[in-house]
C-alpha positions as CSV (number, residue, x, y, z in Angstrom):
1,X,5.3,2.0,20.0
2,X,1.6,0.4,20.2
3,X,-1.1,1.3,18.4
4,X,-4.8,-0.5,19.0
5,X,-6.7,-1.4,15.7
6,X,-9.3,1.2,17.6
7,X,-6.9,4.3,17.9
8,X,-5.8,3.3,13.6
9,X,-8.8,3.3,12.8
10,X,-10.0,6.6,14.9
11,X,-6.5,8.3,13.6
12,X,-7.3,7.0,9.8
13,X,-4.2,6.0,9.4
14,X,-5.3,3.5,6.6
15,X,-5.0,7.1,4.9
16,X,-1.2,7.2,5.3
17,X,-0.5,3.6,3.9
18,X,-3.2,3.7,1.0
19,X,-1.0,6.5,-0.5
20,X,2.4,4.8,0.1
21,X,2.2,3.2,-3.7
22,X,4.8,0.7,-4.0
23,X,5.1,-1.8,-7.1
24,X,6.5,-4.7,-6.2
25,X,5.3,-7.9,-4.4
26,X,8.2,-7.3,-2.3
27,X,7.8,-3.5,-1.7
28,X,3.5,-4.3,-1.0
29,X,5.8,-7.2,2.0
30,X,7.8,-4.3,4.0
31,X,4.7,-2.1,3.2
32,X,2.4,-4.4,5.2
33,X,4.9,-5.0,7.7
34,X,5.9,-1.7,8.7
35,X,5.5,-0.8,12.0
36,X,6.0,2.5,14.6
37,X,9.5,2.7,15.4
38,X,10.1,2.3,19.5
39,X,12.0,4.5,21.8
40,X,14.9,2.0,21.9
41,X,15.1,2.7,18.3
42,X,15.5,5.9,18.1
43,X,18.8,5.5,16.2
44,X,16.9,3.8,13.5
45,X,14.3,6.4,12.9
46,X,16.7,9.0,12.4
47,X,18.3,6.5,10.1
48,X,15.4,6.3,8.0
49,X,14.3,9.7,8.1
50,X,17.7,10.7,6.7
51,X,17.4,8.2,3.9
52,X,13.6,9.5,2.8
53,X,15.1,13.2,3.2
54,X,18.1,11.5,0.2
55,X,16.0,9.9,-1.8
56,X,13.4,12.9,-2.1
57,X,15.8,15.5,-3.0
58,X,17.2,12.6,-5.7
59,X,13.4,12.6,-7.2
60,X,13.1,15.8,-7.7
61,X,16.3,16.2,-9.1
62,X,16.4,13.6,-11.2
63,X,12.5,12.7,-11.7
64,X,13.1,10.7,-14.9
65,X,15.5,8.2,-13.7
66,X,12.9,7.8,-10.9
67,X,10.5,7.1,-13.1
68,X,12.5,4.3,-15.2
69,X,13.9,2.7,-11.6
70,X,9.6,2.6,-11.3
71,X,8.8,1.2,-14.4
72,X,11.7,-1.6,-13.8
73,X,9.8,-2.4,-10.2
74,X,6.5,-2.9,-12.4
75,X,7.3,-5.9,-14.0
76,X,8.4,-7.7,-11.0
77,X,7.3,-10.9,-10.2
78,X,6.8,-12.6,-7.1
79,X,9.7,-15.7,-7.2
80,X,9.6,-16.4,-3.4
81,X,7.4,-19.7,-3.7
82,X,10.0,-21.1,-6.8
83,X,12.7,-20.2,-4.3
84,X,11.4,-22.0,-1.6
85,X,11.0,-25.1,-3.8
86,X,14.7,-24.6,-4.4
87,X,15.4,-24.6,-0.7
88,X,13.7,-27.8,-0.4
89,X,15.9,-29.3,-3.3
90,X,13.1,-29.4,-5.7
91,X,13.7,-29.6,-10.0
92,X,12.6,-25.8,-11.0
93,X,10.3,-26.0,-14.7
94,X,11.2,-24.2,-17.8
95,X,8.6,-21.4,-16.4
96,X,10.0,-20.9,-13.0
97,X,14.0,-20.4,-14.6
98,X,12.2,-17.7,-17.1
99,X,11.0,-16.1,-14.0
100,X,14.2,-16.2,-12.1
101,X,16.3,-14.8,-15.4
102,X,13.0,-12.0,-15.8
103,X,14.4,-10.6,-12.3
104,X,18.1,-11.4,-12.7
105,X,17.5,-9.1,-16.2
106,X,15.6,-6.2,-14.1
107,X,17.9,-6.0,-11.6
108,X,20.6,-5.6,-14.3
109,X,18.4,-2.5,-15.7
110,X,18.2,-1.7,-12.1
111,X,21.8,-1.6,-11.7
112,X,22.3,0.4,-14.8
113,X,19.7,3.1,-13.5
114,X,20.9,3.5,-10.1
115,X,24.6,3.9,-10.9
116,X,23.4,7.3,-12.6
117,X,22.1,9.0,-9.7
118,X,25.6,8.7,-8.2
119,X,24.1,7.7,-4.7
120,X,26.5,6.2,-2.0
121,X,23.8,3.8,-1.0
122,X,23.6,1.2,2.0
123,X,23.8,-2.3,0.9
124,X,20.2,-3.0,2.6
125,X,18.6,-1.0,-0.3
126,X,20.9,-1.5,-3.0
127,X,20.2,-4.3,-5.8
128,X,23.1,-5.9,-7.7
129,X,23.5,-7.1,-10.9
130,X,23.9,-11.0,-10.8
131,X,26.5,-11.5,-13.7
132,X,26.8,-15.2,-13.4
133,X,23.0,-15.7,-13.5
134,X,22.8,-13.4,-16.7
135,X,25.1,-16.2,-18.1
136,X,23.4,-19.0,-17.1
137,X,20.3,-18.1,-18.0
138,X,21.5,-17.2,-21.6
139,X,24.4,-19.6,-22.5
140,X,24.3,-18.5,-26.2
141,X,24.1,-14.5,-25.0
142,X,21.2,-13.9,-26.9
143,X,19.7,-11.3,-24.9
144,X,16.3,-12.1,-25.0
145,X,13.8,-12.3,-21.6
146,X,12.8,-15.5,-22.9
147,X,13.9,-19.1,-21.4
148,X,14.5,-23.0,-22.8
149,X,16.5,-25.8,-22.3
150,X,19.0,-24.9,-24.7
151,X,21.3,-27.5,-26.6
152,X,24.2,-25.2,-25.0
153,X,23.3,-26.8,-21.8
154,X,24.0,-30.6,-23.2
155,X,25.7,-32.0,-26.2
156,X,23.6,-34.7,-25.9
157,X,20.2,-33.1,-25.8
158,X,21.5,-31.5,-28.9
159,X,22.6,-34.5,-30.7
160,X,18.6,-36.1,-29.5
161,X,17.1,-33.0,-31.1
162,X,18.7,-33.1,-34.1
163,X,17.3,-36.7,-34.6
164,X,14.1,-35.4,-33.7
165,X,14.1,-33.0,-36.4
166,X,15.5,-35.4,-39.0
167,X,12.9,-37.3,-38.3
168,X,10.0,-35.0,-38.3
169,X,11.3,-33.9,-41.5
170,X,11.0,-37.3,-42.7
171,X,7.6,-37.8,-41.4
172,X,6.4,-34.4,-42.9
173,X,7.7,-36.0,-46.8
174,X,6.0,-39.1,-46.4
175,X,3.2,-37.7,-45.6
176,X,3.4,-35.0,-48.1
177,X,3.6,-38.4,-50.8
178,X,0.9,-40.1,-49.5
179,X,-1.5,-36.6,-49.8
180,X,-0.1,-36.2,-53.6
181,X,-0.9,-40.2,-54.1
182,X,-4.4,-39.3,-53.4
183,X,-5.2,-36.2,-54.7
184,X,-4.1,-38.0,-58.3
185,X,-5.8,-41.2,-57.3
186,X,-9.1,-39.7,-56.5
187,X,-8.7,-36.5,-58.3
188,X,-9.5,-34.4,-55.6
189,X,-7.9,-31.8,-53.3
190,X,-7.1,-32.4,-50.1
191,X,-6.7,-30.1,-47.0
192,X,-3.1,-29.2,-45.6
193,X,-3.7,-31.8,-42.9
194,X,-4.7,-34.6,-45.0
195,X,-8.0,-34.0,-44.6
196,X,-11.3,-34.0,-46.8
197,X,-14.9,-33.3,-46.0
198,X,-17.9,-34.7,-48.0
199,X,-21.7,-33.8,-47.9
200,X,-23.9,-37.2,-47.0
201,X,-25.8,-36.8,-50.0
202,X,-22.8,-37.5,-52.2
203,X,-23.1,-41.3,-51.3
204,X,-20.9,-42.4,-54.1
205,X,-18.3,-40.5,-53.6
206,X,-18.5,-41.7,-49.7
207,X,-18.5,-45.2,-50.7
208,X,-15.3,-44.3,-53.1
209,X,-13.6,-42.8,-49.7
210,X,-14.3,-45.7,-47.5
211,X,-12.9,-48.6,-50.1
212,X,-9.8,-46.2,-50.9
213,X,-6.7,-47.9,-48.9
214,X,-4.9,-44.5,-48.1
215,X,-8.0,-42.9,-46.3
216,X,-10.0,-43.5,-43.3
217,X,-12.8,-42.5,-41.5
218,X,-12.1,-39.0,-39.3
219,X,-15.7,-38.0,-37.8
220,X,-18.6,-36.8,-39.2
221,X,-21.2,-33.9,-38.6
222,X,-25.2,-34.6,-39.1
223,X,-24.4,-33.0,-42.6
224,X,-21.0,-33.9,-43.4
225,X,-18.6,-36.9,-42.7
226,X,-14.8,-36.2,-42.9
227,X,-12.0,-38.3,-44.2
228,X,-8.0,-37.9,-43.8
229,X,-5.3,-40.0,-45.0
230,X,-3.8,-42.8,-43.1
231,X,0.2,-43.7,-42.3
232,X,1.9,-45.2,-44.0
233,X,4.3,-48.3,-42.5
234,X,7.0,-45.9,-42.5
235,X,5.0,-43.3,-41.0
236,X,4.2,-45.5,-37.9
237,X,8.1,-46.4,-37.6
238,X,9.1,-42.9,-37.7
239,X,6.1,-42.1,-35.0
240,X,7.4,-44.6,-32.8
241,X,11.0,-43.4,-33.2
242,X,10.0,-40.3,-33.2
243,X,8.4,-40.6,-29.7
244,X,11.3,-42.5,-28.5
245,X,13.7,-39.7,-29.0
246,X,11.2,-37.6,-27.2
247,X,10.9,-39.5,-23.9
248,X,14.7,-39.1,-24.0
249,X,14.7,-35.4,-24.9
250,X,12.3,-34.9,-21.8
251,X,14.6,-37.4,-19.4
252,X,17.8,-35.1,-20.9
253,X,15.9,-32.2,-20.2
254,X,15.4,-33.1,-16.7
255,X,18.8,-33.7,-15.8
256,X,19.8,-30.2,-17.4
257,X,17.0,-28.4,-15.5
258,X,18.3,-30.5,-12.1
259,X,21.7,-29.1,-12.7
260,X,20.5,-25.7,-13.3
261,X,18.7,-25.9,-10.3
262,X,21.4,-27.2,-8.1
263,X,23.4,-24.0,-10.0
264,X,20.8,-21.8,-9.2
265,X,20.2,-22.9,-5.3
266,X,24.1,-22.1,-4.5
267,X,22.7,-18.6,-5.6
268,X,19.9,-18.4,-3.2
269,X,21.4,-16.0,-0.7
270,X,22.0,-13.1,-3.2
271,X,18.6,-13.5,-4.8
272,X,16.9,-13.2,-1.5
273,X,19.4,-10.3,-0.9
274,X,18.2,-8.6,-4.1
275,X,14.9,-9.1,-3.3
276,X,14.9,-7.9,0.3
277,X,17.0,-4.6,-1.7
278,X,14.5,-4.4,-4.2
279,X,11.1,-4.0,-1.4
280,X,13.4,-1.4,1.0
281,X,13.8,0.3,-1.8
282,X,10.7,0.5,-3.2
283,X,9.2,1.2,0.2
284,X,11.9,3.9,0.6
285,X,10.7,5.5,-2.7
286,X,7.3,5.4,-2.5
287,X,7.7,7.2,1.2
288,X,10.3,9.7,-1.1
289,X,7.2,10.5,-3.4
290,X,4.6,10.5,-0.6
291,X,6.8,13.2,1.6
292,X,7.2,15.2,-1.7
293,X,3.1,15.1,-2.8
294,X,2.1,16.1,0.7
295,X,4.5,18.7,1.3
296,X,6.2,16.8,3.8
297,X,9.3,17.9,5.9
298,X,11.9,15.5,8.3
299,X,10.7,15.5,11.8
300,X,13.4,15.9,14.4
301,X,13.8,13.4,16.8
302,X,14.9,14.9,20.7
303,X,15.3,13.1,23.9
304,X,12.9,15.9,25.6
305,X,9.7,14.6,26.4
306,X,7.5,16.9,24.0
307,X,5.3,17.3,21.1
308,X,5.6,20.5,19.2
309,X,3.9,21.3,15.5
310,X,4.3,24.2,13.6
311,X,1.5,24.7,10.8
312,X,0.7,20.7,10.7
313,X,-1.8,19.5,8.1
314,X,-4.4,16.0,8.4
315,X,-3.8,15.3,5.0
316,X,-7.1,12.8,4.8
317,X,-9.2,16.0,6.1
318,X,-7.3,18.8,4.1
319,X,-8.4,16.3,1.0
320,X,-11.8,16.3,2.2
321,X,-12.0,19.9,2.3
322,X,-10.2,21.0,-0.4
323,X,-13.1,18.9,-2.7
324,X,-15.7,21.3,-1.0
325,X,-13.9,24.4,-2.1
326,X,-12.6,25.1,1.6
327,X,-9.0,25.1,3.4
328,X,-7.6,23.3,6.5
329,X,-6.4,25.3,9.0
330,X,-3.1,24.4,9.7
331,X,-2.5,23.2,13.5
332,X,0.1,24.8,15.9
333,X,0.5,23.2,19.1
334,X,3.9,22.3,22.3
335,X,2.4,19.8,24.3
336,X,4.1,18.5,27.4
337,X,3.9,15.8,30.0
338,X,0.6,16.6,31.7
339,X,-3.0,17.3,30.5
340,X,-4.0,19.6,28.1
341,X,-7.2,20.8,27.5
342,X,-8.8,22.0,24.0
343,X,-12.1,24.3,24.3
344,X,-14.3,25.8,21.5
345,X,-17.6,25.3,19.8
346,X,-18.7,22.3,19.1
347,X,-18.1,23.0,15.1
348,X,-14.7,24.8,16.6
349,X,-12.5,22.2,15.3
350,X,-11.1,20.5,18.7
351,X,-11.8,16.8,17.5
352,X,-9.8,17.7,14.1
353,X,-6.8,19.1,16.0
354,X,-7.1,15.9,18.1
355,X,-6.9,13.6,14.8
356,X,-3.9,15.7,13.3
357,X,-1.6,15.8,16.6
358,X,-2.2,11.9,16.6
359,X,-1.7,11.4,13.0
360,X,1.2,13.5,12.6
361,X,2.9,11.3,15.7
362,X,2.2,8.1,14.2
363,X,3.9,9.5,10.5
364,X,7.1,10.2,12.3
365,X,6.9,7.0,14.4
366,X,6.7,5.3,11.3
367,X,9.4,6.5,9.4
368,X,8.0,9.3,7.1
369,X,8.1,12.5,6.4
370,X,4.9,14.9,8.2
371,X,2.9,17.4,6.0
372,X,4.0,20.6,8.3
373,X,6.1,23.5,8.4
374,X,8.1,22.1,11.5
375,X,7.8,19.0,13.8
376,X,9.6,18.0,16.8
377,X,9.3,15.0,19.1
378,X,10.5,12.8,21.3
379,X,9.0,8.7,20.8
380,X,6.5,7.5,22.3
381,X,5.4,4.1,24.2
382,X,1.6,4.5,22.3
383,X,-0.7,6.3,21.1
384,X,-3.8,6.1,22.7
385,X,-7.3,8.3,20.9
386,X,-10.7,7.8,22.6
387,X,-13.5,9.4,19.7
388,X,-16.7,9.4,19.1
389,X,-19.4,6.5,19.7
390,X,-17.2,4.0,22.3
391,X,-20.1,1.5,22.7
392,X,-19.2,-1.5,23.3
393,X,-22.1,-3.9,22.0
394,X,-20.6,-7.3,22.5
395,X,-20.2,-6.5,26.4
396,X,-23.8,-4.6,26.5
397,X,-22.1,-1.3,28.0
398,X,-23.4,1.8,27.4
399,X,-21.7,4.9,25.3
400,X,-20.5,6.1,28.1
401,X,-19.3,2.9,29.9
402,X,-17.6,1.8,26.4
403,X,-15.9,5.0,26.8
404,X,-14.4,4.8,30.5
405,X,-13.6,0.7,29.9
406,X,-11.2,1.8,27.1
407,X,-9.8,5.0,29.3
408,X,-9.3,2.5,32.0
409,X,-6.4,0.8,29.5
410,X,-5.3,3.7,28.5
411,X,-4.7,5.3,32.3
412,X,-2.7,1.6,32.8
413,X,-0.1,3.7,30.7
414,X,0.1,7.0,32.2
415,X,3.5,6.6,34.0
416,X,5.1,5.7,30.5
417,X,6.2,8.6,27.5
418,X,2.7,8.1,25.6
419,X,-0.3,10.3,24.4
420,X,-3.4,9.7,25.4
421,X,-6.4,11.7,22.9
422,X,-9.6,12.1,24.4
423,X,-12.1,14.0,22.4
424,X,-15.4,15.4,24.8
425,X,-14.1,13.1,27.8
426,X,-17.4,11.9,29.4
427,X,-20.0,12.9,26.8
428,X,-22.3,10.3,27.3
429,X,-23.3,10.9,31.1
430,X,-25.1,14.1,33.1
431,X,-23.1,17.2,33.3
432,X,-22.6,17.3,37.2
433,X,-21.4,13.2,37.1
434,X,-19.0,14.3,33.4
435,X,-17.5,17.6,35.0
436,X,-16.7,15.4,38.0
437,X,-15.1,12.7,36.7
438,X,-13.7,14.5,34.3
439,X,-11.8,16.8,36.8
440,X,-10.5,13.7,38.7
441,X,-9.1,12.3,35.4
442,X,-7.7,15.1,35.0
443,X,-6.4,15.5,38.3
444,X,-4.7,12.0,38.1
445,X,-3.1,12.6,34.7
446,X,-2.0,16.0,35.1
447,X,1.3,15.5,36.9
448,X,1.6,11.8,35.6
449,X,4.8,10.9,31.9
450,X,2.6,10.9,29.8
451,X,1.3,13.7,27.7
452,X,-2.6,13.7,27.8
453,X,-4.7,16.2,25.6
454,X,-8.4,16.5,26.0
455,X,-11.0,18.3,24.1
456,X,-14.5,19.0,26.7
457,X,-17.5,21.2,26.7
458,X,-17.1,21.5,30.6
459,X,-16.5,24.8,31.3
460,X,-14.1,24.8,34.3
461,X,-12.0,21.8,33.7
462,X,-8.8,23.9,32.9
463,X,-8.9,26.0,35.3
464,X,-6.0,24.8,37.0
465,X,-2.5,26.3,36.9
466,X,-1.2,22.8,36.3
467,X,-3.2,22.2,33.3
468,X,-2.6,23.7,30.2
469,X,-5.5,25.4,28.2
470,X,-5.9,25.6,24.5
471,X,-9.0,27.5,23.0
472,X,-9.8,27.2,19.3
473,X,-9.8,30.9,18.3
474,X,-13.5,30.2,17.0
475,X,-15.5,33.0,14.8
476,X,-13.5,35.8,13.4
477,X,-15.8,37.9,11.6
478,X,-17.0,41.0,13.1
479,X,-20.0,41.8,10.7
480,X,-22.7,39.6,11.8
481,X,-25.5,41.0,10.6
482,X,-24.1,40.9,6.9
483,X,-22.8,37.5,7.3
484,X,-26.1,36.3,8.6
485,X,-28.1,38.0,5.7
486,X,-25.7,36.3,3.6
487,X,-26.4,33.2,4.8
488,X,-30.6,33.3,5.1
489,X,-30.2,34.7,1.0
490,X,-28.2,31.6,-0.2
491,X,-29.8,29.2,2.1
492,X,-26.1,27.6,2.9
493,X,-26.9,27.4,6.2
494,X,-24.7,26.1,9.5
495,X,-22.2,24.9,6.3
496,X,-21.3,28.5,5.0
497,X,-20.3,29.0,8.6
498,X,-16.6,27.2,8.5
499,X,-15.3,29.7,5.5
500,X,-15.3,32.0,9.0
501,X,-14.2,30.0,11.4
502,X,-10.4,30.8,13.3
503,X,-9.4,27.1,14.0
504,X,-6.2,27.8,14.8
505,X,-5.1,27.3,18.8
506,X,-4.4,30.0,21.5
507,X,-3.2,29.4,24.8
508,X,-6.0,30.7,28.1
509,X,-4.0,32.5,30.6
510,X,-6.9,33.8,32.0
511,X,-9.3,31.3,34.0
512,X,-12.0,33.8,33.0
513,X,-12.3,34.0,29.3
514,X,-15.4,32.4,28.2
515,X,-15.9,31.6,24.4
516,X,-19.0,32.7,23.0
517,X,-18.7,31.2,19.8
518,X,-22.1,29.0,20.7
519,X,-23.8,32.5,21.6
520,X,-22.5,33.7,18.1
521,X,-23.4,30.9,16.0
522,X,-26.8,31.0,17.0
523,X,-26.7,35.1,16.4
524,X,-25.7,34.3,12.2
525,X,-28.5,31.5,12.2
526,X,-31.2,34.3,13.1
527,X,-31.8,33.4,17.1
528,X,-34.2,35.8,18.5
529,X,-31.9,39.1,19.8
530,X,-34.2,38.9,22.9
531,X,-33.2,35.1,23.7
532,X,-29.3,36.1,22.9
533,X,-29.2,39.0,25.1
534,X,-30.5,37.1,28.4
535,X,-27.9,34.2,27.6
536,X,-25.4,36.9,27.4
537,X,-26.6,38.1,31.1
538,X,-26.4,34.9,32.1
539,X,-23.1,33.8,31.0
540,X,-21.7,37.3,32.7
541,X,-23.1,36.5,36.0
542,X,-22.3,32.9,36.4
């Protein structure tokens, strides 16, 4: 299925996948790469719509465990640069294993969590425990998340360290000596490093420092200069020792962490298993908790080339209004191969019935679940939604021309199982040009695959048996004169109007019913009775 950046970003779809929360590097991967499934893949979809309706009944039923398999996927780290190092036989560091056992350890706590819900789950989304890692990582079973070159990996790196801390230990007595040496031999009281500030005034004492054989000069401030005590012979034997057994500890240490990662590499197929596992999964729960905070229900997938939506919700504009105190009418709607037409007022809610068939497509396309009552649908080749403003600056075309350039592509289509959205087809031109080539469009669409629905202020445009004509219901209120007072006393306005607005869909039979919603809207803003009357008159004879 194709979708332009254009039709996304007229459908706000970025809606839909800023409220898929995922929590792993992996999960944020298969979010960014998901895409509408085709009509070859129609086995797929159903596939994956079976596995969001699994794993939403398995959240609410057992939330908690949900929440734990969550807080696991939150301290996941991103490995897939150490393993590619490993792919390319490169040495891991000490930091790199500690990462690679952090995620051998969660998927163990994985494991443990998902054996609970009792779920016979494909292998695609399933993450293992990796026993022999477990082990590898902690040779003397600790248990801890940390990582080092332990002496379990070599009995010779443990036989160097040992030396090492012999030898530090010997370092640390000397030097202990040397500090008591001087504390009784200058009566004074040194710091735990050997160390000994004195004020410049106190030249004496200065002097007495610098001539004393077992101190030297440290640094010195434009106040104070600072002594500390120097090594002894045996001191400077051990150093150099000392740093000998070091440069082998490191070289040791290297040849453990290049048999580790030679250990590790032969393991690279179930890590990247785990970690394709741990994304689906993550990916298949956050579209779990999405379908279950928007009220969303499994859309079923037929072969019939149709569109139908019971009680449908925009979730981006039911947010909107809900933060203004009002409700989204739910949209109710079979389309069919063809060309539909929506009517109404211009404030009658055709462009938001537009945006919701479209969205709710592009949900099911994609694998989710659709905030409705009931949704069925057969895929489609693309979605294609012409709204608003279609200027196109960098080709210096005109609203209008913008407008038909991008129905041109779109017509390219019509002979493939697509929908094409065009809300006010031909706006940006005179009426007697718009209603013309808006009647050929129509004409050419009308018997073509594709299902076509377009919203116009042309009157006349559906009057065609082969056409199908949807009205948005409009004002229900029968009072006007109360309303309208209502509205001039709290000085809402054109705003108060949509708490009365019907804009739910009927079907026109009858090529003769004319909505007056326009005549009525103007009525409850206070138009002059005398005006409304002769508009009436007209409208009846024309």
């Amino acid at each position: 299925m194709f979708i332009s950046r254009e039709t996304a970003k007229n459908l706000e779809l970025d809606f839909i996948f800023d409220n898929i929360t995922v929590y792993t590097p992996y999960g944020e991967a298969y979010k960014k790469a998901m895409r509408p499934y085709g009509i070859s893949e129609i086995n797929e979809l159903k596939e994956e719509l079976e596995r969001v309706e699994k794993i939403s009944g398995l959240i609410e039923k057992r939330r908690y465990d949900f929440i734990e398999m969550r807080n696991h996927f939150k301290h996941i780290k991103d490995i897939r640069l150490t393993l590619k190092r490993l792919q390319q036989d490169e040495v891991l560091s000490t930091t790199e294993f500690f990462e690679i056992k952090l995620f051998v350890n969660i998927l163990k706590k994985l494991d443990k969590t998902l054996k609970k819900l009792k779920w016979d789950m494909s292998k695609d989304i399933r993450p293992k425990a990796m026993e022999y890692l477990e082990k590898l990582f902690d040779p003397g079973r600790t248990g801890t998340n940390t990582f080092y070159i332990y002496d379990e990996y070599s009995k010779e790196l443990g036989v160097i360290r040992k030396e090492i801390r012999d030898l530090e230990n010997k370092i640390s007595k000397e030097k202990k000596k040397v500090r008591k040496k001087v504390e009784e031999d200058l009566n004074i009281r040194l710091r735990a490093n050997g160390e000994i500030t004195v004020n410049k005034e106190d030249a004496d004492l200065i002097q007495k420092f610098k001539v004393y054989e077992f101190l030297t000069y440290s640094v010195e401030t434009y106040m104070n200069i600072t002594f500390r005590t120097t090594n002894t012979l045996n001191i400077d034997d051990y150093n150099k020792k000392l740093q000998e057994l070091k440069n082998l500890e490191e070289e040791e240490e290297l040849s453990v962490r290049t048999i580790l990662s030679g250990k590790v590499k032969k393991q690279l197929i179930d890590i990247e298993k785990n970690i394709e596992a741990v994304g689906r999964l993550d990916l298949l729960a956050a579209k779990g908790y999405h379908a279950i905070g928007f009220k969303g229900v499994k859309p079923e997938i037929t072969d019939t080339h149709s569109i139908y939506i019971l009680n449908g919700r925009n979730i981006k504009i039911e947010q909107s209004l809900r933060r203004e105190g009002r409700r989204f009418t739910p949209v109710t709607v079979k389309l069919e191969k063809g060309v539909t037409c929506i009517t109404g007022a211009n404030m009658g809610g055709k462009t938001v019935s537009l945006k919701t068939i479209g969205f709710l497509l592009a949900m099911a396309q994609y694998g989710m679940f659709v905030p409705a009552e009931k949704m069925k649908l057969s895929l489609k080749d693309f979605i294609f939604f012409s709204l608003g403003d279609m200027q196109s600056t960098d080709k210096g075309l005109s609203t209008f021309g913008g407008e038909i350039l991008k129905i041109k592509e779109a017509i390219k289509d019509c002979k493939k199982n697509g929908l094409i959205l065009i809300d006010e087809l031909a706006r940006g031109t005179n009426p007697k040009e718009g209603y013309a080539l808006s009647k050929a469009i129509i004409n050419y669409l009308k018997d073509k695959e594709t299902i076509t629905v377009i919203t116009t202020h042309f009157d006349g445009l559906a009057d065609d048996g082969e056409v199908k004509h949807l009205q948005v219901r409009g004002l229900s209120i029968e009072d006007f004169e109360k309303i309208s007072s209502m509205i001039q006393k709290e000085k809402q306005g054109i705003d108060m109007l949509h708490y009365y607005m019907d804009y739910r869909l009927r079907e026109i039979k009858n090529a003769g019913e004319v909505p007056k919603d326009a005549i009525n809207i103007s009525r409850l803003m206070g138009l002059d009775e005398e005006i409304l009357r002769d508009a009436e008159e007209i409208l009846n004879k024309s």
